[in-house]
Structures are given as structure tokens and as C-alpha cells.
PDB file of N, CA, C and O in Angstrom:
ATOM      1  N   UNK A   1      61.430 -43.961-158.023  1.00  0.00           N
ATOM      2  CA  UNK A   1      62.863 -43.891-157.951  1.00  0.00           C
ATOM      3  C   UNK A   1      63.368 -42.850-158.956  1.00  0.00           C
ATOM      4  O   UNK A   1      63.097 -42.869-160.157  1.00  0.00           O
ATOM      5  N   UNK A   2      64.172 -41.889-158.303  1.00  0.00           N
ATOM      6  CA  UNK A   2      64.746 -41.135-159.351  1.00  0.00           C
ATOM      7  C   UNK A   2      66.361 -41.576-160.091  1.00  0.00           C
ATOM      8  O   UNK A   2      67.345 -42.052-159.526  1.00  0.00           O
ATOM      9  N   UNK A   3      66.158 -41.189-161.626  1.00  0.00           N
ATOM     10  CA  UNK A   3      67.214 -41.554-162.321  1.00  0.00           C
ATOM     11  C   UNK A   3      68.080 -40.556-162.084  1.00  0.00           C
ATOM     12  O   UNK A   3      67.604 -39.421-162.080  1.00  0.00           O
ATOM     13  N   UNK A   4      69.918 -40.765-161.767  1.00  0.00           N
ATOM     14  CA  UNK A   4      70.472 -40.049-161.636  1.00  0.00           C
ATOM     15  C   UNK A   4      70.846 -39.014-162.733  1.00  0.00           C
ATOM     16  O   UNK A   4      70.967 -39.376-163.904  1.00  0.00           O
ATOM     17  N   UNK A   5      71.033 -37.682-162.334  1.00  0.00           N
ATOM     18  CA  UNK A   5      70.995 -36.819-163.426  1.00  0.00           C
ATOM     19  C   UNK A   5      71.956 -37.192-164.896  1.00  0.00           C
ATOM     20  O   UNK A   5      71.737 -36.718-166.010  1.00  0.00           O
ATOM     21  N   UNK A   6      72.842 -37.979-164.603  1.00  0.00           N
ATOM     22  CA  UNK A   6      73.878 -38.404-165.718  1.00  0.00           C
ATOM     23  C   UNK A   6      73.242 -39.226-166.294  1.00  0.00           C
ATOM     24  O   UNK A   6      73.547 -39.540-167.445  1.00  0.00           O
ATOM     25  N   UNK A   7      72.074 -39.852-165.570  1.00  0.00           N
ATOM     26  CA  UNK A   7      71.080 -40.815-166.954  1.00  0.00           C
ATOM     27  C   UNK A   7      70.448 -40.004-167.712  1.00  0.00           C
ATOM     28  O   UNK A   7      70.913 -40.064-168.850  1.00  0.00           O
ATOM     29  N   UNK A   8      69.732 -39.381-167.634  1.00  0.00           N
ATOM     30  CA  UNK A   8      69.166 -37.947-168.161  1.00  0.00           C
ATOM     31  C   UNK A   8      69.620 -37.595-168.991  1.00  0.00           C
ATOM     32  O   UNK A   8      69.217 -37.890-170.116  1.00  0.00           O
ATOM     33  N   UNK A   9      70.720 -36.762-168.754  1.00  0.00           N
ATOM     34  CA  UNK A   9      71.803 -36.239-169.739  1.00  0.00           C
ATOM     35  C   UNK A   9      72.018 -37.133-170.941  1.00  0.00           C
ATOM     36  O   UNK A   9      71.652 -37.041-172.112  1.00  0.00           O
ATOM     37  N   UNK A  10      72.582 -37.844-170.413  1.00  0.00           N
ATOM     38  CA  UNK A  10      72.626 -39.020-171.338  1.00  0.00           C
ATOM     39  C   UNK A  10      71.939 -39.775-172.838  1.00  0.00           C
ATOM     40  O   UNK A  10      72.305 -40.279-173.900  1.00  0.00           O
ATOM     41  N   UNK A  11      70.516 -39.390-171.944  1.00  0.00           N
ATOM     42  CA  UNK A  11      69.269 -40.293-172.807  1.00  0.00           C
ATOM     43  C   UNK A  11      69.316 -39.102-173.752  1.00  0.00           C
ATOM     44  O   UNK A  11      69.709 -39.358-174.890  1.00  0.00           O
ATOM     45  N   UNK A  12      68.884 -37.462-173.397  1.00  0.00           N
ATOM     46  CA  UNK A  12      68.673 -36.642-173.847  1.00  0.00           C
ATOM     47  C   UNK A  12      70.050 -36.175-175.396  1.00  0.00           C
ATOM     48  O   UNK A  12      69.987 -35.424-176.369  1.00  0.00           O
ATOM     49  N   UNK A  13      70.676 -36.722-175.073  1.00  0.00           N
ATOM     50  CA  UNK A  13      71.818 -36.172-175.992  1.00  0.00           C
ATOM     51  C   UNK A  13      72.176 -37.935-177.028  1.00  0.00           C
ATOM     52  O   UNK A  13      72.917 -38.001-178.009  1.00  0.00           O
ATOM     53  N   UNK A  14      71.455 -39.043-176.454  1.00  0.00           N
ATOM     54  CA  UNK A  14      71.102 -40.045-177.692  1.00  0.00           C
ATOM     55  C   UNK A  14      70.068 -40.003-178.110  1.00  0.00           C
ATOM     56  O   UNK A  14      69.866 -40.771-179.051  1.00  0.00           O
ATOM     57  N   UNK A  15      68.751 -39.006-177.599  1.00  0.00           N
ATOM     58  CA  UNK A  15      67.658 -39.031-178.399  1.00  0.00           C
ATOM     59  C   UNK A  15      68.348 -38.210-179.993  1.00  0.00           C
ATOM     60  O   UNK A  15      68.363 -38.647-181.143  1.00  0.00           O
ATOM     61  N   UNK A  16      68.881 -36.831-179.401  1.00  0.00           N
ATOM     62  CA  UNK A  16      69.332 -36.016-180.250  1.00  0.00           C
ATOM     63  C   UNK A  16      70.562 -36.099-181.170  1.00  0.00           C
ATOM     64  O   UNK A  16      70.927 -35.480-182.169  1.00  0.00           O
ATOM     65  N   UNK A  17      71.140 -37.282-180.311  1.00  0.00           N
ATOM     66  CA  UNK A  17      72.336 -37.660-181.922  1.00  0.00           C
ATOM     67  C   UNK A  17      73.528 -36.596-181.399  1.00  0.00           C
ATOM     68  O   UNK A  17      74.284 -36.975-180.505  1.00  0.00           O
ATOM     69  N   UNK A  18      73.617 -35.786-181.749  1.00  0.00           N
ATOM     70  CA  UNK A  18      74.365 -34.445-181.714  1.00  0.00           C
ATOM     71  C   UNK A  18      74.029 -33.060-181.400  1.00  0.00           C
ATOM     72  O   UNK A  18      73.243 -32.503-182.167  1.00  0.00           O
ATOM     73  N   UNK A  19      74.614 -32.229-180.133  1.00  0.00           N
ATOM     74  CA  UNK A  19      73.997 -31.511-179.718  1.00  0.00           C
ATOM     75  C   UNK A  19      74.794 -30.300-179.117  1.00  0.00           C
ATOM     76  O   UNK A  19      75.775 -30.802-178.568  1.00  0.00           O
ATOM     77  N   UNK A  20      74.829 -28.830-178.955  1.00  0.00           N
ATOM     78  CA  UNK A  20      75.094 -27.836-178.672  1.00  0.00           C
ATOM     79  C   UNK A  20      75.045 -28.248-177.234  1.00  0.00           C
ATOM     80  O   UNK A  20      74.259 -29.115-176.851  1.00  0.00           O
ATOM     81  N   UNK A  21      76.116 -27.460-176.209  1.00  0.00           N
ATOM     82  CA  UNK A  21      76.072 -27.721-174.926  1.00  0.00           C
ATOM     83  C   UNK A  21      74.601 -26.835-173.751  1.00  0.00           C
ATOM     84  O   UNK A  21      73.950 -26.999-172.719  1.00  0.00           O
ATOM     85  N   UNK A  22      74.857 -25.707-175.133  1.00  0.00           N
ATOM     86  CA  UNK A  22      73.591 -24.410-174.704  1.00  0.00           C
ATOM     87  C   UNK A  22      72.076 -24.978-175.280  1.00  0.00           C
ATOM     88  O   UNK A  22      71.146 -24.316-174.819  1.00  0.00           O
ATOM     89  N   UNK A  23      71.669 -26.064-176.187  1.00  0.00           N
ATOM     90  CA  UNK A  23      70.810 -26.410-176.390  1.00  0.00           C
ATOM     91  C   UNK A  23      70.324 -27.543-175.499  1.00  0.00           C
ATOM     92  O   UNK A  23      69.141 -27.870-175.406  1.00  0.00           O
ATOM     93  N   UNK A  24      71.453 -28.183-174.775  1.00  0.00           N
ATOM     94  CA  UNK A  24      71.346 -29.630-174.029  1.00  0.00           C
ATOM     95  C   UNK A  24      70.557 -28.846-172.711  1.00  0.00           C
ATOM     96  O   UNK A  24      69.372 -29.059-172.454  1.00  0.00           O
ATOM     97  N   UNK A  25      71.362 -27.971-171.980  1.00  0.00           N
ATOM     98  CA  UNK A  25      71.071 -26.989-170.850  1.00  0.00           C
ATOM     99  C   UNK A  25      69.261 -26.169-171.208  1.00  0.00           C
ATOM    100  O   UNK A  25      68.393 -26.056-170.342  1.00  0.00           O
ATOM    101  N   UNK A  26      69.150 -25.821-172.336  1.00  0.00           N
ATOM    102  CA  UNK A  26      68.172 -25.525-172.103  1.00  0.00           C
ATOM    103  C   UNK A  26      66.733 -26.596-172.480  1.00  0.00           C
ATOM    104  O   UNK A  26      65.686 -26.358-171.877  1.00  0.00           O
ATOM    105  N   UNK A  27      66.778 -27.650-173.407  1.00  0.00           N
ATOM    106  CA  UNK A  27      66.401 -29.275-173.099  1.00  0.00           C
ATOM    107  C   UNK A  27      66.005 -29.267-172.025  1.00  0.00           C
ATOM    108  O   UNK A  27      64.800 -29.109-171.830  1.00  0.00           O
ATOM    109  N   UNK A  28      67.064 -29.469-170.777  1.00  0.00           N
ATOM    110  CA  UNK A  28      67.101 -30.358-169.739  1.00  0.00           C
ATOM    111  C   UNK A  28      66.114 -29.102-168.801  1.00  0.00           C
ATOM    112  O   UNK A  28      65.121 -29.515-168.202  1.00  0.00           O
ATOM    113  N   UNK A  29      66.362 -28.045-168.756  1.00  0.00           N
ATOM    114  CA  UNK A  29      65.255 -26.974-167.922  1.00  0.00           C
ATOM    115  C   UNK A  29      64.131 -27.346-168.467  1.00  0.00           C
ATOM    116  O   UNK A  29      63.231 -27.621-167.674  1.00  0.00           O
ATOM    117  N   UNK A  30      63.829 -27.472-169.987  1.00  0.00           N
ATOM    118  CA  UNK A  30      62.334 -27.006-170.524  1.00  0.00           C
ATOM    119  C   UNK A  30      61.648 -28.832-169.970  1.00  0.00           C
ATOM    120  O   UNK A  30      60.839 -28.836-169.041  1.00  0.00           O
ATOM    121  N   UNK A  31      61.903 -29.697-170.375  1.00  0.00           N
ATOM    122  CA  UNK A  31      61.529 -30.957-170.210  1.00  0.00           C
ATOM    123  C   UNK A  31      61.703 -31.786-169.057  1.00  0.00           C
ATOM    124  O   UNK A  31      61.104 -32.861-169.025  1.00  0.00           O
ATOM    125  N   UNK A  32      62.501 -31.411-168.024  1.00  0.00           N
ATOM    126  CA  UNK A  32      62.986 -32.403-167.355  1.00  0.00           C
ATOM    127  C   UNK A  32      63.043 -31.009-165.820  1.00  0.00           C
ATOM    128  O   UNK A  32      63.367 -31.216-164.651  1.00  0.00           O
ATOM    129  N   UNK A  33      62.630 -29.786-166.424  1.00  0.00           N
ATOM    130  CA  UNK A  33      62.754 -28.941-164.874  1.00  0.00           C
ATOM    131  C   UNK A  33      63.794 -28.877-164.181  1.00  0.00           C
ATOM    132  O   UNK A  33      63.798 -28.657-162.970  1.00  0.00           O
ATOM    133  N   UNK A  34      65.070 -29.118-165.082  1.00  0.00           N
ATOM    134  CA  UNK A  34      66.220 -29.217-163.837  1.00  0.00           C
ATOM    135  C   UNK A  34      67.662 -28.255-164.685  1.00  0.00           C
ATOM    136  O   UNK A  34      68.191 -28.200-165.795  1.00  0.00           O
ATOM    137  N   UNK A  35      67.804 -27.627-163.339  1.00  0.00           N
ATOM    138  CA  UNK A  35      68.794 -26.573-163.719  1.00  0.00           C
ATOM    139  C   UNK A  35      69.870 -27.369-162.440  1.00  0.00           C
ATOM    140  O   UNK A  35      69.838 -27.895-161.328  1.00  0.00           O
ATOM    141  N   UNK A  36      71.002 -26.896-163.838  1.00  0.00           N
ATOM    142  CA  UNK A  36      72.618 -27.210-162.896  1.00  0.00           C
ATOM    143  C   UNK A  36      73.077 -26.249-162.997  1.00  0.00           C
ATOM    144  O   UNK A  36      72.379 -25.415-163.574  1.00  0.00           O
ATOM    145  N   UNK A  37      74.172 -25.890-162.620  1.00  0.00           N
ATOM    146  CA  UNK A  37      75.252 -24.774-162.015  1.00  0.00           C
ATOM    147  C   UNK A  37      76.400 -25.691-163.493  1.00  0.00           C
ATOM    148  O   UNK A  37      76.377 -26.894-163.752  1.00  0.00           O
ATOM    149  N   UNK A  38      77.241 -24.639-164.167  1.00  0.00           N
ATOM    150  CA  UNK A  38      78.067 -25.014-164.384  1.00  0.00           C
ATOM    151  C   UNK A  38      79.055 -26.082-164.642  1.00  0.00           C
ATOM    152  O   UNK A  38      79.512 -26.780-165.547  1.00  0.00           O
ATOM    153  N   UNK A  39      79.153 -25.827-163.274  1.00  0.00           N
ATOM    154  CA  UNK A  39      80.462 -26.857-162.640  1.00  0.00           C
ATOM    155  C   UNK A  39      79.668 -28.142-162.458  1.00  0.00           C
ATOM    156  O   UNK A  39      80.210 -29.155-162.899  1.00  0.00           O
ATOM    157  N   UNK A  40      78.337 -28.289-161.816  1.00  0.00           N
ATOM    158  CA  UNK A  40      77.790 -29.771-162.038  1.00  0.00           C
ATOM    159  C   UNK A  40      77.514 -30.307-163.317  1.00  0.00           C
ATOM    160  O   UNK A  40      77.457 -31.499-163.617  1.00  0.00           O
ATOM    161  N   UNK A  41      77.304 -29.062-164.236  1.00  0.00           N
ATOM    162  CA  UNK A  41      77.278 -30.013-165.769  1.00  0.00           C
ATOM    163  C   UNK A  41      78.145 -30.651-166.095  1.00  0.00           C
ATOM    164  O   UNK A  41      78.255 -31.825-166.452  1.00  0.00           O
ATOM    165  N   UNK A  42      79.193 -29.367-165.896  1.00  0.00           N
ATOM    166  CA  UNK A  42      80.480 -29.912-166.640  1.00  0.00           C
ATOM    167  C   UNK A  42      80.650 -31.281-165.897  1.00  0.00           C
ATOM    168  O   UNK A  42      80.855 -32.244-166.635  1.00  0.00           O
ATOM    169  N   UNK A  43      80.605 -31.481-164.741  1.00  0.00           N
ATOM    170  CA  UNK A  43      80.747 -32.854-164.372  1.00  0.00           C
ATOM    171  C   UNK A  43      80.105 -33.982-164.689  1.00  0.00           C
ATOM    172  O   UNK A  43      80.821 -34.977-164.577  1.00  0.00           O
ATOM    173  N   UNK A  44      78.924 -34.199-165.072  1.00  0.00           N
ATOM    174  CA  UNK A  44      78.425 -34.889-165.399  1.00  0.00           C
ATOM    175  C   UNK A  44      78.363 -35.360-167.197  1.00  0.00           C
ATOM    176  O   UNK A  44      77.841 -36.386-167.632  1.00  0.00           O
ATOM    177  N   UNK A  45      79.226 -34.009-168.214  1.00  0.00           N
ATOM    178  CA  UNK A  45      80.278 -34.763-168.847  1.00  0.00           C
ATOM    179  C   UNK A  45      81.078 -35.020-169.030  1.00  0.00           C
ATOM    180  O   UNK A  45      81.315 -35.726-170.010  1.00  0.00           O
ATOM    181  N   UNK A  46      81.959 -34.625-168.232  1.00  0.00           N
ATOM    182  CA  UNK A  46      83.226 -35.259-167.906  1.00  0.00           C
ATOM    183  C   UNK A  46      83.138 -36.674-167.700  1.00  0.00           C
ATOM    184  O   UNK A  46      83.747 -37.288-168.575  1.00  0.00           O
ATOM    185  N   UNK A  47      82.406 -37.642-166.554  1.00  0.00           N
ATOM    186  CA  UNK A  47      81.734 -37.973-166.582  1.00  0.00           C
ATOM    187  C   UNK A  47      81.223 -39.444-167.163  1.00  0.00           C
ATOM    188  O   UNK A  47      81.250 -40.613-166.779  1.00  0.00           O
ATOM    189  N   UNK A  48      80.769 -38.744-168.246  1.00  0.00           N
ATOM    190  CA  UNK A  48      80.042 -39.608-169.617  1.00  0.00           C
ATOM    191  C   UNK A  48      81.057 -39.887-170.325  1.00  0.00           C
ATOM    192  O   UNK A  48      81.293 -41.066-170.590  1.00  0.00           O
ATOM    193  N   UNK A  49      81.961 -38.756-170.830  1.00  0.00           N
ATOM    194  CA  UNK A  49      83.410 -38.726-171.555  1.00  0.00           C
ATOM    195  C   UNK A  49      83.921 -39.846-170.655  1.00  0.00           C
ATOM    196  O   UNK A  49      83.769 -40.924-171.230  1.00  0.00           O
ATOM    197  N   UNK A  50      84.436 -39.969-169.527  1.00  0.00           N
ATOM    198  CA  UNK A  50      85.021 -40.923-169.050  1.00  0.00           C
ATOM    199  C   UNK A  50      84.690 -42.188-169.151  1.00  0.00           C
ATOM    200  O   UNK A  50      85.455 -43.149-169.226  1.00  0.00           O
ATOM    201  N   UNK A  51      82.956 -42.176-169.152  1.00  0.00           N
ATOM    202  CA  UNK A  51      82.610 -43.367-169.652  1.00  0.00           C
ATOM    203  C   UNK A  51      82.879 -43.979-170.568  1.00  0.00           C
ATOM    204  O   UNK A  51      82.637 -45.180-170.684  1.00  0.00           O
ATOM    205  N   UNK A  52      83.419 -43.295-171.380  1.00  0.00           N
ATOM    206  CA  UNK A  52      83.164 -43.265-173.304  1.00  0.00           C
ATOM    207  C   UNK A  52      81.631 -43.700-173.798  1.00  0.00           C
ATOM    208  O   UNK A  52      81.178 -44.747-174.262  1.00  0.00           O
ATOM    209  N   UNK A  53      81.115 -42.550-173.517  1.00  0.00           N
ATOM    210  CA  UNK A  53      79.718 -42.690-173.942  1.00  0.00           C
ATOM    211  C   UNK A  53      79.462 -41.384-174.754  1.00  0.00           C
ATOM    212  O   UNK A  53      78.663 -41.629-175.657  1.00  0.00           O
ATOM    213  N   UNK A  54      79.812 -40.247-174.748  1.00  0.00           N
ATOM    214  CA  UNK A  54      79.854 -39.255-175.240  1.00  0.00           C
ATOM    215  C   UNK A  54      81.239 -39.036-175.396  1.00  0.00           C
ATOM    216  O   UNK A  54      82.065 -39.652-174.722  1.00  0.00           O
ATOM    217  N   UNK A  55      81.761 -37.592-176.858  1.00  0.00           N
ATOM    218  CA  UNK A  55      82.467 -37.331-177.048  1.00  0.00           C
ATOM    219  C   UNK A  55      82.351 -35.350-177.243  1.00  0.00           C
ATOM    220  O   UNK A  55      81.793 -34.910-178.249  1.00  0.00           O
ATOM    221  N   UNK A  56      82.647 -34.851-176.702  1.00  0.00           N
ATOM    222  CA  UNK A  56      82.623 -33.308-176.471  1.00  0.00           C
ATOM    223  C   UNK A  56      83.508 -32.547-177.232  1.00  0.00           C
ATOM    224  O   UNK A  56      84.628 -32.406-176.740  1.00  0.00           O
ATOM    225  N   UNK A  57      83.278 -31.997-178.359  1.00  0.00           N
ATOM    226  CA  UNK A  57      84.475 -31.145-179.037  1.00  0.00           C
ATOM    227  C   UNK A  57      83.850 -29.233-178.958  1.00  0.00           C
ATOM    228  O   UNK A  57      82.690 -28.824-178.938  1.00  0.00           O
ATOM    229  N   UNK A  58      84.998 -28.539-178.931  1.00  0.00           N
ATOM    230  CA  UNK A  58      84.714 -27.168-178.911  1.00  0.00           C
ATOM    231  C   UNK A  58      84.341 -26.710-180.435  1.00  0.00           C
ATOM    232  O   UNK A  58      85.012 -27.027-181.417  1.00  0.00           O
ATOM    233  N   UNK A  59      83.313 -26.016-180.462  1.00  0.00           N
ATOM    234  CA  UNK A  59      82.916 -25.412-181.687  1.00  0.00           C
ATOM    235  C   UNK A  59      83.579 -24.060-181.910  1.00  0.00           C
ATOM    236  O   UNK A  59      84.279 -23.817-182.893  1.00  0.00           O
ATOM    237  N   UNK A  60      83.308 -23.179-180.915  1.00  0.00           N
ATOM    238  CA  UNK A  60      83.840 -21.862-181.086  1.00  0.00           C
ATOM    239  C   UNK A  60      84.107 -21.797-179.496  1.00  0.00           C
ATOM    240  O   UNK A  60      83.763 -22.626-178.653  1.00  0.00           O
ATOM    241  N   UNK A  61      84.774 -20.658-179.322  1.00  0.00           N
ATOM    242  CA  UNK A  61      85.415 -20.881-177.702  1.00  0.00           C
ATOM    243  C   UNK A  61      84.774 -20.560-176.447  1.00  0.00           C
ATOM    244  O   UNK A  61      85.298 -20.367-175.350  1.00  0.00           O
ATOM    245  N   UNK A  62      83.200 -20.527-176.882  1.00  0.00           N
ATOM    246  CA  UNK A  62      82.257 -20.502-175.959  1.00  0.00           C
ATOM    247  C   UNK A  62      81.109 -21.725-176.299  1.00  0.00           C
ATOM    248  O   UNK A  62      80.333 -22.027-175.392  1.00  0.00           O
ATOM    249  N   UNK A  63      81.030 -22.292-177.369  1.00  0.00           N
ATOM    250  CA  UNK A  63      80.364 -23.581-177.692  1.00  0.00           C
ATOM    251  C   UNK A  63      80.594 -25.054-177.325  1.00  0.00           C
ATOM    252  O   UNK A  63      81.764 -25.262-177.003  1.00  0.00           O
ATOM    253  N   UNK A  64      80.039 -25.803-177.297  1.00  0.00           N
ATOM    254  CA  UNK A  64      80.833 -27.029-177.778  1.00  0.00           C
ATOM    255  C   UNK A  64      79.987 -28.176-178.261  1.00  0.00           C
ATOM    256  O   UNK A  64      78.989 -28.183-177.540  1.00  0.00           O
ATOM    257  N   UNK A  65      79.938 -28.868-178.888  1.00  0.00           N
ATOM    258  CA  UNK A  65      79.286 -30.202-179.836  1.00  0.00           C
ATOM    259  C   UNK A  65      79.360 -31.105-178.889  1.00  0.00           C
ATOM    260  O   UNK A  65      80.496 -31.278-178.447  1.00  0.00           O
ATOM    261  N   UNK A  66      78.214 -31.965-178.269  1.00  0.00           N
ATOM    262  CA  UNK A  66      77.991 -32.930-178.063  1.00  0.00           C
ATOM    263  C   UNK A  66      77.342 -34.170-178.295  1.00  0.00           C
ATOM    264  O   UNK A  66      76.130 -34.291-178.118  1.00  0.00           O
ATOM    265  N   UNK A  67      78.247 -35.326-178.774  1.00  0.00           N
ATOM    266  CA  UNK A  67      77.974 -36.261-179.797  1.00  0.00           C
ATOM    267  C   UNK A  67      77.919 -37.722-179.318  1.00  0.00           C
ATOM    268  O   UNK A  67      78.995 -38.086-178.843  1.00  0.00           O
ATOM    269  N   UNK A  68      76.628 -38.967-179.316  1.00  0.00           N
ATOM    270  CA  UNK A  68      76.851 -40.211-178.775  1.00  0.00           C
ATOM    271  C   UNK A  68      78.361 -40.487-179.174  1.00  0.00           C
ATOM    272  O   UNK A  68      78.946 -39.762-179.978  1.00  0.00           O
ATOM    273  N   UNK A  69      78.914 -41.504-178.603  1.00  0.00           N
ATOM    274  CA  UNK A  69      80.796 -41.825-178.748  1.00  0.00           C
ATOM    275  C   UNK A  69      80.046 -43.538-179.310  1.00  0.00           C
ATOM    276  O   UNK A  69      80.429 -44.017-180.377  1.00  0.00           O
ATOM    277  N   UNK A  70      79.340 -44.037-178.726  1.00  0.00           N
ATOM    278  CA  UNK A  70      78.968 -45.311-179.556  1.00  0.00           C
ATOM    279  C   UNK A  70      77.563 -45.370-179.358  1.00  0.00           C
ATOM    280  O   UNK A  70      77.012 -44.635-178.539  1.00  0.00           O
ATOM    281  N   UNK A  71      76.762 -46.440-180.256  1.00  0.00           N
ATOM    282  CA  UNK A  71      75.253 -46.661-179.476  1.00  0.00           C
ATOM    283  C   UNK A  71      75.652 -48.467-178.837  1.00  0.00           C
ATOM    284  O   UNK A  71      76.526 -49.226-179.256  1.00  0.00           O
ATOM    285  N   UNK A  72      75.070 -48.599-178.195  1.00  0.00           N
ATOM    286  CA  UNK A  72      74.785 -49.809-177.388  1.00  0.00           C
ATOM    287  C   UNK A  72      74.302 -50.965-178.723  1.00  0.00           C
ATOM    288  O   UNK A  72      74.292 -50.523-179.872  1.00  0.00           O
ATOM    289  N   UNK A  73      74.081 -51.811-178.575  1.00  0.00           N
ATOM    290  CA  UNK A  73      73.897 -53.119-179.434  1.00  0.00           C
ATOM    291  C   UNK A  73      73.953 -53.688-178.719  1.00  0.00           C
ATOM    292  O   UNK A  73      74.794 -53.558-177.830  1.00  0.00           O
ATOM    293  N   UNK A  74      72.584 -55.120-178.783  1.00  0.00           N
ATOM    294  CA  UNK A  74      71.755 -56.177-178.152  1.00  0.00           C
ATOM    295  C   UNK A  74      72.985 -56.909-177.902  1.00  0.00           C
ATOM    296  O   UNK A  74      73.460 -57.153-176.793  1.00  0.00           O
ATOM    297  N   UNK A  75      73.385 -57.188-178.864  1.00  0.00           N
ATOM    298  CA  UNK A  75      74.802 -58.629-179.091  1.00  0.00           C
ATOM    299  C   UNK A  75      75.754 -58.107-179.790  1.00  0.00           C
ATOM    300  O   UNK A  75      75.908 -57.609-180.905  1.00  0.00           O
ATOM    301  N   UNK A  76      76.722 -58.483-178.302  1.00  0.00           N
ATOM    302  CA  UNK A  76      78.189 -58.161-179.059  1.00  0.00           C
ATOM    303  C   UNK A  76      78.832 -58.784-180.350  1.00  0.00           C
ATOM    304  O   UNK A  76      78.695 -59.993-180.541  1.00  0.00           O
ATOM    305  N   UNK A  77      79.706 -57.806-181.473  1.00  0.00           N
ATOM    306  CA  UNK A  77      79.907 -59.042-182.390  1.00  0.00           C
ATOM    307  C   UNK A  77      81.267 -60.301-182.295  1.00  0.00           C
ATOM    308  O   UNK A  77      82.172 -59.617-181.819  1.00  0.00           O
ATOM    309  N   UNK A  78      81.447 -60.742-182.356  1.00  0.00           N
ATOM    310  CA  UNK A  78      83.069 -61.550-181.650  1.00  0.00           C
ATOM    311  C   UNK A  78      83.905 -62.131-183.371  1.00  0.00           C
ATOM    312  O   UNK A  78      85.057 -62.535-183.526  1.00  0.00           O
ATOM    313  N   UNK A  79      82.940 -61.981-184.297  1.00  0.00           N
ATOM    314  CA  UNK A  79      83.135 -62.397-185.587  1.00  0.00           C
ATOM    315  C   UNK A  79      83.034 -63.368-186.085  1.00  0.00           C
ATOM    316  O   UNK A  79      81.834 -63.643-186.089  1.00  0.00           O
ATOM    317  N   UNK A  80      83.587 -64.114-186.542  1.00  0.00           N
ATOM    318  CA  UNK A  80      83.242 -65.160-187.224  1.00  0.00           C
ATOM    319  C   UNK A  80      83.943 -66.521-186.692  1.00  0.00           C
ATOM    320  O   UNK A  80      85.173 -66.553-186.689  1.00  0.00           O
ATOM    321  N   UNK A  81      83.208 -67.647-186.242  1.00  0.00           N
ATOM    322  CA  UNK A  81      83.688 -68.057-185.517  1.00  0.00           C
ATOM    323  C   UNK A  81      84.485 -69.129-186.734  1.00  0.00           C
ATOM    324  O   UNK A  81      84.258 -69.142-187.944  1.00  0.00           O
ATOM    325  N   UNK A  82      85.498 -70.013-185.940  1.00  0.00           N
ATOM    326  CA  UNK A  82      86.304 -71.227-186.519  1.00  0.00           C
ATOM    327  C   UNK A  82      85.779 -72.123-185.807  1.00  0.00           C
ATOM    328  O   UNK A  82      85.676 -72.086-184.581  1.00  0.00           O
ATOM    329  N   UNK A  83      85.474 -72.846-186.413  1.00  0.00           N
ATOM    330  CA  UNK A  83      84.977 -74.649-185.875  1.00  0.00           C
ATOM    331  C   UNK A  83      86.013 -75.577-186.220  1.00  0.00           C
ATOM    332  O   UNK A  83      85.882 -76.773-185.959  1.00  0.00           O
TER     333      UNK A  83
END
């Protein structure tokens, strides 16, 4: 079964914490053999952003930083309970 490319993306940019959009693109060719067009990247963080799973800021006006937005945790916390 193949994982959809937005899982990918995904995993690849929480292995790395924080990541260049031109370093993610070339990642995803060298390891994973898969080239997108543009417009399908950009969609697929748009995307993630929508998810709130990633958060995308511009570095310089051809760059941009891509950063986990939260990590996942086993158990939610709800706080402290009252008895």
C-alpha cells in the first residue's frame, strides 16, 4: 500500500525538526524518488498548514522555513483532575 504523498512530506520534515523548502524538495527526490511540480508541493503544504501540523514562514523571498506546528503525544493532558 502506498502512503499518500502528504504522509511523506510530513514524516520527512518531523524527522528534520525544521527545514528549507529547497532542502525538503531535494530530500524527497534523493530518498523517496519522487519529484512534484510546484503547484503539487505547494499543495500538499498548504495542506499540512491546514492541518495545523506544520507551520511555513518566508525566509527571504525565494525561501521559506518549514517547521513541525506540534508533535503528537500518546495521552492527551486534561490536567488535574477534582474529585
Amino acid at each position: 500500500m502506498n502512503n499518500p504523498i502528504r504522509n511523506i512530506v510530513y514524516e520527512k520534515i518531523r524527522q528534520a525538526g525544521n527545514i528549507t523548502d529547497s532542502d525538503l524538495t531535494n530530500i524527497l527526490r534523493k530518498d523517496n524518488n519522487i519529484l512534484l511540480s510546484e503547484a503539487d508541493f505547494n499543495k500538499v503544504l498548504l495542506d499540512l498548514e491546514i492541518y495545523s501540523l506544520i507551520r511555513v514562514t518566508w525566509i527571504t523571498k525565494d525561501k521559506r522555513r518549514i517547521e513541525v506546528a506540534r508533535e503528537m503525544t500518546s495521552k492527551p493532558y486534561y490536567g488535574d483532575s477534582v474529585d
